[in-house]
C-alpha positions in Angstrom: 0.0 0.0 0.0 1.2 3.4 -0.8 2.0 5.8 1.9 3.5 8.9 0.1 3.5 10.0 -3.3 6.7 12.7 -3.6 7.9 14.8 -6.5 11.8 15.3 -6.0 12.7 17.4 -9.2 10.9 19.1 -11.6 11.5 21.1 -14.4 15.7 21.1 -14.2 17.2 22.1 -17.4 21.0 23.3 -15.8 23.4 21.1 -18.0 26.7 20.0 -17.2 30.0 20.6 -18.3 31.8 17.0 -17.2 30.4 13.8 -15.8 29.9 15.0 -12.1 26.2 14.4 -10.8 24.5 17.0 -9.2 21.7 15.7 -6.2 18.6 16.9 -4.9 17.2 17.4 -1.7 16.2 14.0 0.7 12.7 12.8 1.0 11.3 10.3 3.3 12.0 6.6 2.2 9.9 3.3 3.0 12.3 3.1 6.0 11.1 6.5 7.3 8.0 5.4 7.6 8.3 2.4 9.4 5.2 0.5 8.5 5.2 -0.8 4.9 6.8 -3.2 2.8 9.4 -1.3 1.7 8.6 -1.0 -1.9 9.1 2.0 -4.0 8.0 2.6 -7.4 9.5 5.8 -9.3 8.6 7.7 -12.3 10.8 9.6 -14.9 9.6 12.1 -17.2 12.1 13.5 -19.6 11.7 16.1 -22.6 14.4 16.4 -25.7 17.0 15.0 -22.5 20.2 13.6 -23.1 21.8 12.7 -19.8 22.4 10.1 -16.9 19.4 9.8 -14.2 19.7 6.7 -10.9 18.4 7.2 -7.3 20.3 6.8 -3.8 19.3 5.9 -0.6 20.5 5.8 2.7 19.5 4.0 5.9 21.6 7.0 8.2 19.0 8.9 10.0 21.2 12.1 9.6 23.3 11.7 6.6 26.6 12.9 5.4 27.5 13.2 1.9 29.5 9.9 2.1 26.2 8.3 3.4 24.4 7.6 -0.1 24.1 4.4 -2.2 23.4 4.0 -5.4 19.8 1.9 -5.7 20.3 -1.0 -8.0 18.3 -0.8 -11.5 17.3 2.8 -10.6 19.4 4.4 -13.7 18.7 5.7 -16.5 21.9 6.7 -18.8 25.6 6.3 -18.7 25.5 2.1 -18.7 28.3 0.3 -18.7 28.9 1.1 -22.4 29.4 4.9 -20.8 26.7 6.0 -23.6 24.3 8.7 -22.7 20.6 8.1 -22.4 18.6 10.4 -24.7 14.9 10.2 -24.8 11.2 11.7 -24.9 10.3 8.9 -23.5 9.1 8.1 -19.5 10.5 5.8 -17.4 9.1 3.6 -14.7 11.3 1.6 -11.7 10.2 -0.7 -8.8 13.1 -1.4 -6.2 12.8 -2.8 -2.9 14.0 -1.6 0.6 14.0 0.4 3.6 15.8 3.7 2.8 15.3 6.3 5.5 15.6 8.9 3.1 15.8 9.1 -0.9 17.0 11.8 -3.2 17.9 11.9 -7.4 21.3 12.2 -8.6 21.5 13.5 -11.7 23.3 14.7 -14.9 21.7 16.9 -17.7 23.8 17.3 -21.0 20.9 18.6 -23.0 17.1 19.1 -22.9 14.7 18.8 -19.8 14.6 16.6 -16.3 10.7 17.4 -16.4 9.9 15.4 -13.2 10.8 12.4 -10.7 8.0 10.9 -8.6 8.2 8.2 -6.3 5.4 6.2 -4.0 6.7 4.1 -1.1 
């Protein structure tokens, strides 16, 4: 059952210059909430984007910046090929677990980040 639906970026067009991800605020995770199953389901929207898109989470009530993990199957972008994603297209991802708190990292090379959403 879903407790929370959050937005955590929406319209971000500020490209990049190298490969280095820039990361948005933290929003409550399953583990946050302490009463579900710990699923998450997130939703990309993109517009003309060219770029690299995953999800971190953390279990650290009060996290540092070395505190993050990337969420496995979350990403959308630079693979192991290092090719950029570039797409119109939306993008849906189920993961499992009980992140405290949740936040995007992200890097734009062209177009439009038009929103992430997540329900845990």
């Amino acid at each position: 059952m879903s407790i929370e639906t959050t937005t955590i970026v929406q319209n971000i067009t500020t490209e990049s210059s190298d490969s280095a991800y820039t990361y948005s605020d933290k929003f409550p995770g399953a583990g946050y909430h302490k009463n579900n199953d710990g699923v998450h389901t997130a939703y990309y929207q993109f517009l003309d984007f060219i770029g690299s898109v995953k999800l971190q989470g953390t279990l650290e009530q009060y996290p540092g910046d070395d505190d993050w993990v990337d969420i496995a199957n979350t990403q959308v972008g630079l693979g192991d090929d290092s090719t950029l994603f570039a797409s119109d297209e939306n993008k849906i991802v189920t993961f499992t677990g009980k992140f405290v708190w949740i936040r995007a990292a992200y890097n734009i090379q062209n177009g439009t980040l038009v929103e992430i959403r997540y329900n845990c």
